[in-house]
C-alpha angles and dihedrals in degrees: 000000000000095000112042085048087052100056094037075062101048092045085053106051085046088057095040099049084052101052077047098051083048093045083048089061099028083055105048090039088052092040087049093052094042077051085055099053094051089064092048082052094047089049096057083045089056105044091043091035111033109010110034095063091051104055110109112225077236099064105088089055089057092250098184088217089042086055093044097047085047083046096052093057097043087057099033092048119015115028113087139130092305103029096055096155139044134178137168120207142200113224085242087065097256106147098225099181132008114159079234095085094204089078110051107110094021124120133210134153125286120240115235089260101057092053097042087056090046087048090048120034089234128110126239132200130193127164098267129262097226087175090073129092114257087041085071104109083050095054081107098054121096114238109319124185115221120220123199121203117168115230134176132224130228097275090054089252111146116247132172121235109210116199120193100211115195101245090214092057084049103058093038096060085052086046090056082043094055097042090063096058106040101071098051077055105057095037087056095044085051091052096050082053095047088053086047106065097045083063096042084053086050094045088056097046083056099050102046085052087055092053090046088056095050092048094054086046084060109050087045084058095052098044085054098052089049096052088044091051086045090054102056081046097067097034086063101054093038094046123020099020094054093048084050096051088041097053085038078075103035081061093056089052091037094126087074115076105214085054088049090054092052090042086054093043089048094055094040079053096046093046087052094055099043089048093048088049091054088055091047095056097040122356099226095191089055091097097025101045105013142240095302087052085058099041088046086051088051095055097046095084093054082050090055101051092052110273133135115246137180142183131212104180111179107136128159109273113263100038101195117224109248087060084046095062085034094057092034093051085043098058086040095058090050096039091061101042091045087052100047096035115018100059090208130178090205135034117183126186126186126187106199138183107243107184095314095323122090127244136207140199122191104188130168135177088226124132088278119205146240114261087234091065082042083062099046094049088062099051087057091053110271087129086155097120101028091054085059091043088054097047082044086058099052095052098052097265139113132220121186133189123216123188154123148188104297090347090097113221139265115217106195130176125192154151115276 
């Protein structure tokens, strides 16, 4: 069982490590956008918060005093060691204010991102292009992520706030946030492994126990078809094959009548038990005549011993085939054994309908047995019954056995 455990854990460690390795990724790309939306967030704090009030009516007309009040807020209040740029636009693409003084009045085209958040209302923000114009004076910087949020000036007139928001302090806070989240995840991962292999131990437990069942299943099965093939055997020899040798010789003498007679009454006698073994192996009228034509065959030898039989046949109507062999292999079990072992003077068998399924009793008036020489037969290989208990069993049925010393015994299968 070592070994199967083993590699169910193996195989999974190996899928687990690698759900791990994807929620890993899954987890830092996800913390690094939610960083990035905190700095989308901090932008709109700081231009309703910080940079709109302090926008003089004058700016947009480049009003030297208006830039350096704007400037002395942006220094004194925003730029820090993340926050290392800040410019303010015109929609036209007029830079009004940058703390880089160089580039207050000049002009240059606005990226689709920054129009789309002047024509929306809502902020953008991309990993910065420091290759293009108006980035010049951050070609120094390391990589810096730009963040657009649209403002207005006093006068109502759109403007575009642009935030120059240090990468590195981006993807640390998304770090921190990852961090948070990784070891609950892999902890959790381990303890769904650990879970996993208890139940993998129980599984093959299962399994091997189920194995062990079939195989005994098996051999039962094999010992019965040897003692059943044991059994025609010496039926044959005891039965057929004597009457034969015996009416060999009541030819040789066939001039005389009386062995003529016995020559006649040996082969009618042959021909019934060769025919009853027939029906004992297979019942050929099953499927011709039905299930009633074969229990009434299996009771004819009894018939014709002697003994008393009788027949109650009431099933549901549309007996399927697979309850049809059951019941037949059932009463022929009982039959037999009632016939070589109970001595009986009676043997009665009913088919009867029980809530759509169909029943059967098997009783006789026979010397009956203890349940403790039941027990002993089987174990020296008379599985007949047992074998049948155990078929009942598998498709969803019970057959008991009641009986006692001189009390004869009752077969009945049923539905559970």
């Amino acid at each position: 069982m070592v070994r199967p455990v083993l590699a169910f854990a193996v195989s999974g460690l190996a899928a687990l490590a690698l759900v791990a390795a994807l929620g890993a990724v899954a987890l830092e790309r996800l913390s690094t956008e939610e960083a990035i939306d905190d700095a989308r967030s901090l932008a709109g704090v700081m231009a309703s918060g910080v940079v709109e009030p302090a926008i003089p009516a004058t700016l947009g007309t480049g009003d030297p005093a208006a830039v350096a009040a704007v400037d002395g807020v942006v220094r004194a209040r925003i730029l820090d060691d993340s926050i290392v740029r800040l410019k303010i636009w015109a929609a036209d693409g007029t830079i009004l204010y940058a703390d880089a003084p160089d580039l207050v009045g000049e002009q240059f085209a606005l990226g689709a991102d920054a129009r789309d958040a002047i024509a929306t209302g809502r902020s953008h923000a991309e990993r910065s292009d420091l290759t293009r114009p108006e980035n010049r004076n951050e070609q120094g910087l390391a990589p810096v992520l730009e963040v657009y949020q649209p403002i207005r000036d006093p006068r109502g007139t759109p403007l575009l706030l642009e935030l120059y928001v240090r990468y590195d302090s981006v993807l640390s806070g998304g770090r921190a946030l990852w961090l948070t989240f990784v070891p609950p995840f892999v902890l959790a991962l381990l303890m769904l492994a650990a879970i996993q292999v208890p139940l993998a131990i129980r599984l093959s437990r299962q399994l091997r126990a189920r194995h062990r069942e079939r195989e005994g299943l098996l051999r039962q099965a094999l010992q019965a078809s040897d003692a059943e093939r044991r059994r025609i055997a010496g039926h044959l020899h005891d039965g057929v094959v004597q009457d034969l040798t015996a009416l060999s010789f009541d030819l040789a003498l066939a001039t005389e009548p009386e062995a003529a007679r016995r020559a006649a009454d040996g082969v009618r006698s042959a021909s019934r038990q060769l025919r009853a073994l027939m029906i004992d192996l297979y019942p050929p009228n099953l499927r011709s005549a039905g299930l009633r034509g074969a229990l009434e065959d299996l009771l004819e030898p009894l018939a014709a011993r002697g003994i008393a039989t009788s027949l109650a046949f009431d099933p549901p109507a549309g007996i399927d085939p697979t309850s049809e062999v059951l019941v037949y292999r059932v009463a022929r079990e009982a039959i037999r054994n009632a016939g070589a072992h109970a001595a009986p003077s009676r043997v009665e068998v009913r088919v009867v309908d029980q809530d759509g399924l169909v029943g059967l009793e098997v009783r006789d008036n026979g010397r009956g047995f203890a349940h403790e020489t039941a027990a002993d037969r089987a174990t020296e290989g008379h599985l007949g019954l047992r074998l049948m208990r155990d078929v009942a069993r598998e498709t969803g049925r019970t057959l008991s056995i009641v009986s006692s010393p001189g009390a004869g015994t009752l077969v009945r299968l049923e539905a559970r």
